[in-house]
Structure formats: C-alpha cells, structure tokens
VOGU-3710 file (C-alpha; in Angstrom, 3 decimals, decimal comma):
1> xxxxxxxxxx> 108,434/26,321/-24,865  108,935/27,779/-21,730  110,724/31,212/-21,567  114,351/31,502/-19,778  114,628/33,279/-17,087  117,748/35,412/-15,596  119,272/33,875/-12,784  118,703/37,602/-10,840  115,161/37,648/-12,401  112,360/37,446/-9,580
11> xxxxxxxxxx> 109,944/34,390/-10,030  106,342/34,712/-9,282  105,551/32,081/-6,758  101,762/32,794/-7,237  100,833/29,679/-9,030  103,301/27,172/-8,039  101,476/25,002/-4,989  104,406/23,656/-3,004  104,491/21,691/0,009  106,207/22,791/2,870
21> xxxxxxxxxx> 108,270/20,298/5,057  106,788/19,631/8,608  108,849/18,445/11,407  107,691/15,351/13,691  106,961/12,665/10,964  108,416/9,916/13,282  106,621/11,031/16,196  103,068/11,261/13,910  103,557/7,828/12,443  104,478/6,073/15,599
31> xxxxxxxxxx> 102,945/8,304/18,618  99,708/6,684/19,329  98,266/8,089/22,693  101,928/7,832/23,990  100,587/10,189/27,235  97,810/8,235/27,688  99,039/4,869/27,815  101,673/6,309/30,464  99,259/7,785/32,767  97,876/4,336/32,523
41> xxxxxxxxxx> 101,243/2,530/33,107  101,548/5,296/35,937  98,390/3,709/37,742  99,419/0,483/37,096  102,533/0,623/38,887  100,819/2,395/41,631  98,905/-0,339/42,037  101,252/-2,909/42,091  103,497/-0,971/44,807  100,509/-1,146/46,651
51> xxxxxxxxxx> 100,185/-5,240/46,370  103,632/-5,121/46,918  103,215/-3,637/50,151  100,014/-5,483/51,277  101,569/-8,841/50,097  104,534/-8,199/52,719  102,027/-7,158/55,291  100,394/-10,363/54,648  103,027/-12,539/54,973  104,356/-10,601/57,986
61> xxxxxxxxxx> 100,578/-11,243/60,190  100,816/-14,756/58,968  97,736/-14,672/57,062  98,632/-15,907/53,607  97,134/-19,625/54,299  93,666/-18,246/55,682  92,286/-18,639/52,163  92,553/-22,514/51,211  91,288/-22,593/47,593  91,751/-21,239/44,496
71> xxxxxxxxxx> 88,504/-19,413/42,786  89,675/-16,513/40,550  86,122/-15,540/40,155  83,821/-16,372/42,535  86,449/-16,186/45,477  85,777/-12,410/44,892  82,997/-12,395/47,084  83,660/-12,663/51,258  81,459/-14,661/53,421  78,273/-13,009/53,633
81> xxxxxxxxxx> 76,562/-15,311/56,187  77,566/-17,136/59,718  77,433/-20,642/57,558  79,836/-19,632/55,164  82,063/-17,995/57,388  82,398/-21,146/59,626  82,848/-23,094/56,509  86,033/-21,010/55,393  87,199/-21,435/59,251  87,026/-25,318/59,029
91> xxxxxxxxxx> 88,982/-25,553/55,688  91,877/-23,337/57,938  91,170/-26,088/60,713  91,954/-28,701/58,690  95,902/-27,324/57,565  98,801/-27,565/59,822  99,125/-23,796/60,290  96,166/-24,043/62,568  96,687/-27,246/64,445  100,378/-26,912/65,218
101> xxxxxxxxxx> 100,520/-23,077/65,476  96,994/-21,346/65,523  95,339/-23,923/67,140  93,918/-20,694/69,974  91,840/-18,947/67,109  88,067/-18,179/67,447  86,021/-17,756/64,453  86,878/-13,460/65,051  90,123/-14,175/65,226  90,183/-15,880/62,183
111> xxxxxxxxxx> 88,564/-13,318/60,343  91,388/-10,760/60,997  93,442/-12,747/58,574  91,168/-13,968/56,222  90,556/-10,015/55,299  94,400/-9,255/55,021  94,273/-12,370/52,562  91,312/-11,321/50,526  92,721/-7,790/50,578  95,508/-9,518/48,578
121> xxxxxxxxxx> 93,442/-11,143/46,242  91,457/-8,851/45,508  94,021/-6,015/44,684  95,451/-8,888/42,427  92,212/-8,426/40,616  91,961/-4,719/40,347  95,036/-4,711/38,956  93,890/-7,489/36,046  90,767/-5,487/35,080  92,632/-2,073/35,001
131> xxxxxxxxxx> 94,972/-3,617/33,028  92,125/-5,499/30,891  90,434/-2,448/30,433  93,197/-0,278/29,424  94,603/-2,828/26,649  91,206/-3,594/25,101  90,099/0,295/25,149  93,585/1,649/23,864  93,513/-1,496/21,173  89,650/-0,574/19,820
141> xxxxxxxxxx> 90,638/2,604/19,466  93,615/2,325/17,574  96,084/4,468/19,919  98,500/1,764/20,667  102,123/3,572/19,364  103,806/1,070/16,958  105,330/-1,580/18,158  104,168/-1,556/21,159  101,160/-3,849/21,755  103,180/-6,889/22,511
151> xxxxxxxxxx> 105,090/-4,660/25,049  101,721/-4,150/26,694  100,400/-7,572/26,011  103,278/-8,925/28,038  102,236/-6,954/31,021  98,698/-8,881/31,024  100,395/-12,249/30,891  103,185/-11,287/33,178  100,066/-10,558/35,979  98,349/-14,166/35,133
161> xxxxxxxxxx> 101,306/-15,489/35,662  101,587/-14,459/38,831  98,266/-14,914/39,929  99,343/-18,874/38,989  102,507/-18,393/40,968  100,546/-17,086/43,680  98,396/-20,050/44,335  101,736/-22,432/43,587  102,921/-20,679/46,878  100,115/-21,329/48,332
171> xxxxxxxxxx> 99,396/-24,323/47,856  102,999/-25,185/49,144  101,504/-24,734/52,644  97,982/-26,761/52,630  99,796/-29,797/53,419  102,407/-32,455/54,823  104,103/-30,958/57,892  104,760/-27,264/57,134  103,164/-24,567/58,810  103,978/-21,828/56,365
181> xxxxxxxxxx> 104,547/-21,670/52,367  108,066/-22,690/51,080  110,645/-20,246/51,355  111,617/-20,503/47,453  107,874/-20,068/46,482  107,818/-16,931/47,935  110,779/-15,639/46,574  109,434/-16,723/43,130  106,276/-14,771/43,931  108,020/-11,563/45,028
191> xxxxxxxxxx> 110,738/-11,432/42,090  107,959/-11,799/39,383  106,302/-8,814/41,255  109,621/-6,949/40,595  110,041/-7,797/36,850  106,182/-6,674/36,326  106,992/-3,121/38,306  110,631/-3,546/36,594  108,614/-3,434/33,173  106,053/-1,031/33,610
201> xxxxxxxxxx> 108,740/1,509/35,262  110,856/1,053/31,911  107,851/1,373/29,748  106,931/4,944/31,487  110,491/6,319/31,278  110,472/5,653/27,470  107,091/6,822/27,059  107,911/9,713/28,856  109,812/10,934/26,039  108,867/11,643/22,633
211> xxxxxxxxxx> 109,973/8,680/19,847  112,281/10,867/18,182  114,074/11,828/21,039  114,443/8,485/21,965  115,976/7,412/18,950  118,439/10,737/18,830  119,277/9,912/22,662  120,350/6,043/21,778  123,129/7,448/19,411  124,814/8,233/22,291
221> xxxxxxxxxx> 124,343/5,646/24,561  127,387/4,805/26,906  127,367/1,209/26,091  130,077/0,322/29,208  128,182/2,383/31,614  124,738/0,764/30,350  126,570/-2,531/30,677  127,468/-1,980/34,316  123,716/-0,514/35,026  122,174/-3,443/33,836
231> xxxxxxxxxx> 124,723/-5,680/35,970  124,123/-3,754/38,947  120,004/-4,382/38,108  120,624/-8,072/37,946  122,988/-7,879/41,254  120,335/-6,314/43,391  117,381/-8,464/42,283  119,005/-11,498/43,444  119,752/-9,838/46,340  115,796/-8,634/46,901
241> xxxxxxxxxx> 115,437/-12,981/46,400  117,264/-13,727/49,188  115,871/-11,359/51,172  112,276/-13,190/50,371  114,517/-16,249/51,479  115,344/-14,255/55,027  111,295/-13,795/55,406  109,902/-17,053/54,560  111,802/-18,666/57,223  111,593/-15,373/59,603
251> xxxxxxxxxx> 115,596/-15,813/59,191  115,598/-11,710/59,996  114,766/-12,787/64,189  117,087/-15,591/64,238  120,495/-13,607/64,681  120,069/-9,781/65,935  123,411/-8,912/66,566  125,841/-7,096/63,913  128,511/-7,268/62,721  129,023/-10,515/64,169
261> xxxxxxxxxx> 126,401/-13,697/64,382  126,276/-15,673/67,577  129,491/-14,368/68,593  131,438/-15,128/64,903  131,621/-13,858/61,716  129,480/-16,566/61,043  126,800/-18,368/62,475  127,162/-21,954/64,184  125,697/-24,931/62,793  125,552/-23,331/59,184
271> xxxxxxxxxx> 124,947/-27,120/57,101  123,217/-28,965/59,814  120,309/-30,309/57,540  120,180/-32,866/55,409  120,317/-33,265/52,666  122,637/-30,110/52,725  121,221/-27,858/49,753  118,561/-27,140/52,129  120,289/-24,909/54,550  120,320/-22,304/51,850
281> xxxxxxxxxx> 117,055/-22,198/51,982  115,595/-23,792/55,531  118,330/-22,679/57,976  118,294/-19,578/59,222  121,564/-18,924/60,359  122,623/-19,856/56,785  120,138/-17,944/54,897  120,739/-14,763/56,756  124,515/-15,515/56,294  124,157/-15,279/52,733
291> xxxxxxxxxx> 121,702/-12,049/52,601  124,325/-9,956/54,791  127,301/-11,263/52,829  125,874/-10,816/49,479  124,550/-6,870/50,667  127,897/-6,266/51,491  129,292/-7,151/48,211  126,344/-5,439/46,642  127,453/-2,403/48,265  130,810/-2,759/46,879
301> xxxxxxxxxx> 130,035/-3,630/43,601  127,425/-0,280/43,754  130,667/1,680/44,798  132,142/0,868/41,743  129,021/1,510/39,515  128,667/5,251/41,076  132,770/5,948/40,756  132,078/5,318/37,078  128,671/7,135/36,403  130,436/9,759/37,981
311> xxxxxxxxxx> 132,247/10,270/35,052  129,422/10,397/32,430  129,246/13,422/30,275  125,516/13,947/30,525  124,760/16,253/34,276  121,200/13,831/34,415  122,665/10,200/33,911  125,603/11,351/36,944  122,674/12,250/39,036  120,851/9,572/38,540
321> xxxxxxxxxx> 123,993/6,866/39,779  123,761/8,890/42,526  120,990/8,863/43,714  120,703/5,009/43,135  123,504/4,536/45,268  122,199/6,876/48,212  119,126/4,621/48,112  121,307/1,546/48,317  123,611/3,267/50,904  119,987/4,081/53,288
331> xxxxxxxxxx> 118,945/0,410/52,276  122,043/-1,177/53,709  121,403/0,646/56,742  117,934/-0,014/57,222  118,886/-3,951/56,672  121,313/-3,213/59,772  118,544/-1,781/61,650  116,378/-4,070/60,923  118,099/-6,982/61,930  119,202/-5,057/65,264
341> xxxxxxxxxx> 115,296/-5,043/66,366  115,154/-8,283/64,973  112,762/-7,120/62,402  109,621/-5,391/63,853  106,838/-5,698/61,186  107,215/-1,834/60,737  110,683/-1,746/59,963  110,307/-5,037/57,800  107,839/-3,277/55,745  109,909/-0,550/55,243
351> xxxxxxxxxx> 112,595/-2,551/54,304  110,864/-3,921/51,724  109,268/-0,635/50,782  113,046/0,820/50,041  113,724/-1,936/48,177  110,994/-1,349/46,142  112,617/2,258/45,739  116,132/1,025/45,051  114,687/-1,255/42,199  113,244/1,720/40,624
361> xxxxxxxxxx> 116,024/4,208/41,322  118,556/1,330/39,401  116,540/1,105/36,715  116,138/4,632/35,599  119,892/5,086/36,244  120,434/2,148/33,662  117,705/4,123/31,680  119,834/7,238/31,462  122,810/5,896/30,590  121,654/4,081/27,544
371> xxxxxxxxxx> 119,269/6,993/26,627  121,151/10,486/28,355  119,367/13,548/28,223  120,570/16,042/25,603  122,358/19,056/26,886  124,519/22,135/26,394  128,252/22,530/26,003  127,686/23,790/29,445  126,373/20,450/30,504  123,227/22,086/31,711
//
C-alpha cells in the first residue's frame, strides 16, 4: 500500500516518465510541405501572368487564327522544313482572316504570327507539365497538407479546361464570314484565366500562413467587410469581361474622346443590329458604352468598399483596401488614357497588365478581412 505523503513533502520525480506537452499538433498533423507547394503555386502563377500577357499580345498583332488546328501534342513541334511551313500558310489561306483582311502576306510575313501563336500554345503547355509534375511528385511523396489535394487537383482541370476553351475560341474564327474569333469567346477565355490566377493567388495567401494561425485568424473574421470584399471581387471581374468584350471587337479605337462619345454622353446608333442582343456584344459604340459606364460605377461602388475597410480594427486588412483601391483609382485612369490614344498596343497591354494587378490586390484585401493579421493593443 502506497505510503502518504505530506502535501509540503518533496516528491522524487526520478522514476516517474512523463510526457511533456508540445505545441504545434495541428500544424504537424496537417502541414504537409505547406512551403513547398507555395513556392510551387508561386511559379505557377508566374507563369500564368506571363500567358496572360502573351495571350493579349496575341490578340492585339492579330495572330490568334495563324494556327488552324487543334494538336495538343504533336502541334508542339514548329515547322521544321519549307514543305511544312507552306502547308501551315495554306490552311491560313483558306480562312477569311486572310482573304478579306491579310490577303498581302508572304510566307515571312506569315511566320511573324504563327510564332506569337505557338508562343501561346506552348506556354499553355509549360504551364500543364509544371503543374503535372508538381501534383504527381508532391502526391508520391505524401506532402500534400490535408485536405488539400482536391484544392490542387482543381487547378489541373481548371488549365484543361481552358486549353478546351481555347480552341472553342478559336475555332469561332475558321469559318462563315468573320475575320476574327467571337467577342464572347474571348471573354470566356480571359475570365477562366482570372479564376485559375484568382485560385492559385488564394491558395498562396493561405499557405503562406501556418494552419493554426489560420484557424485562430477566422475567429475573427469581419463577416460584413468579407461580404463587401467578395462583392467588390465579383464587381470587377465582370468588369475585366467586358473589357475582353471592348478588345474582341477593337471597341477601345472606335470612340477616343472622353468624357463624351461622338459628341454625347452616349454614342449614336447604340441598337442598330439586329437582332438587338447583339449590340452588346458586336457594336462598338455600345460595347464601349457599357465598359465606361460600368468602370464608373465600379469606382463608386470601390469608394464605398475602402470608406468601410477603413474602419477595420486590424492596421494590415485597412492597408490592404487601400491599396486595392489605389490600383483601381490608377486603373480607371489608365482606361481614360487608353481610350484617349485610342488604345496603342502598349498602353492596351498595360491595361490589361493592371488589371491583372487589381484582381490580385482585391483578392488579398478580401483575404485579410476574413483572415486579419493578429496584432497588439497598439494595433501594430
């Protein structure tokens, strides 16, 4: 029978084996190769800026159609000979691009857009087999963080997707009378690009934090100011559609005046065609209507959005509003600009480019406010 013991009396700790407690036990079970997988997500939305950028460059040298089939793998190699490039020049002969607009091209001429096309293509590709090899290597090895392999899985079939969409667009302008691809396709084509860079850019902000704070952080979400972040998200990605509307159509050259258009606060001859749903997407007047109206009530809605992140508690989520609305502010401007020069491929680019940026900025605002950044009394 064991022997009692005063309550002051020391106790020999010698023999008893006791376990201490060890902090991180959430981030152990679910942590995976959480830094890993976001350098990975970093290249892949490098990479994707990138085709971004060289998608909008190929649209804006009108070279998008110089490529008239569809071969995922062996379209991966260029012409190699003098045959083969003069059969990829008469497919192009035989669309309407070339016989009602390009009709002037020499075989060298032709191969000026061919490589801004296969450029495209081919960064399409890079982009599958990083992603390809990433998945597979982090799945063998068993480093994927819990619950997130369908996360990651979605990526891959976000970017076949789009490959698919790709050729739809395409394929829009191989025939009939048109002499580019339709205006809507390309929208479709440019806003999947944004949810794939909309995805991975939320996937490294939330990997960039450890799962524990993550969890602390959503405890004090600020579920009104997350409400009007994700709003504001959803307000400037239509917005970044219609502006793939304004390019299809070139709709940025038709009207380079501001604040006016053709002399009136709106442009003449806005529902000319028939039937009329297609002036919002053939006419240019209309379309370019639409894109300034809408970025001005963008701009007001965004007003509204930064008045109220101003008044977050956390010093990072206020900062963050505000720097998403000085993007939107330079954006704005730049659209202005843009539309004064009536949309120089260098300014277009950049257009887009800031777009991009704004996208981004947005997001990570909406990030902030529905995970904020623990901090002081001080608020530092």
């Amino acid at each position: 029978m064991a022997e009692k013991r005063s309550i002051f009396q020391e106790v020999d700790t010698k023999g008893d084996v006791r376990v201490q407690p060890r902090g991180g036990m959430i981030d152990k079970g679910r942590r995976g190769a959480r830094r890993g997988i976001r350098l990975w997500m970093m290249v892949l939305f490098a990479l994707v800026v990138v085709m971004i950028a060289v998608g909008g460059l190929t649209r804006l040298t009108d070279s998008g159609l110089s490529i008239t089939e569809w071969r995922p793998l062996t379209g991966a190699l260029p012409p190699l000979s003098l045959a083969e490039w003069q059969a990829e020049f008469a497919l192009y002969q035989a669309i309407p691009e070339f016989q009602v607009v390009n009709s002037w091209m020499s075989l060298e001429d032709f191969k000026v857009i061919y490589w801004w096309e296969w450029g495209h293509r081919q960064l399409g590709r890079v982009i599958g087999l990083v992603w390809a090899v990433g998945f597979f290597g982090f799945l063998v090895a068993r480093q994927i963080p819990a619950g997130w392999t369908g996360r990651l899985l979605l990526l891959g079939a976000l970017g076949g997707l789009q490959g698919a969409v790709g050729w739809w667009m395409v394929y829009s302008g191989l025939g009939g009378d048109r002499t580019d691809v339709a205006s809507y396709r390309l929208a479709t084509h440019l806003g999947l690009a944004f949810v794939i860079l909309g995805f991975i850019a939320w996937y490294m902000l939330l990997l960039g934090r450890p799962e524990r704070d993550i969890l602390q952080a959503r405890r004090g979400r600020e579920a009104r100011l997350f409400g009007l972040g994700t709003g504001w998200l959803h307000f400037t990605f239509v917005q970044i559609l219609i502006g793939a509307l304004v390019a299809g159509i070139d709709a940025g050259r038709s009207y380079t005046e501001w604040p006016l258009m053709g002399g009136g606060l709106w442009p003449p001859q806005m529902m000319v065609f028939e039937p009329w749903w297609r002036n919002f997407f053939e006419n240019p007047g209309t379309v370019q209507f639409i894109h300034r109206m809408t970025g001005y009530v963008l701009l007001a809605f965004s007003v509204v959005v930064l008045l109220r992140g101003r008044r977050s508690a956390y010093t990072a989520t206020r900062s963050a509003f505000t720097l998403a609305f000085c993007a939107i502010l330079a954006q704005v401007v730049l659209g202005i600009v843009t539309v004064l020069l009536a949309a120089p491929w260098h300014v277009a680019i950049l257009h887009q480019f800031l777009a991009v940026i704004v996208w981004v900025l947005i997001l990570r605002a909406r990030f902030h406010a529905g995970y904020p950044l623990a901090q002081s009394v001080r608020g530092t």
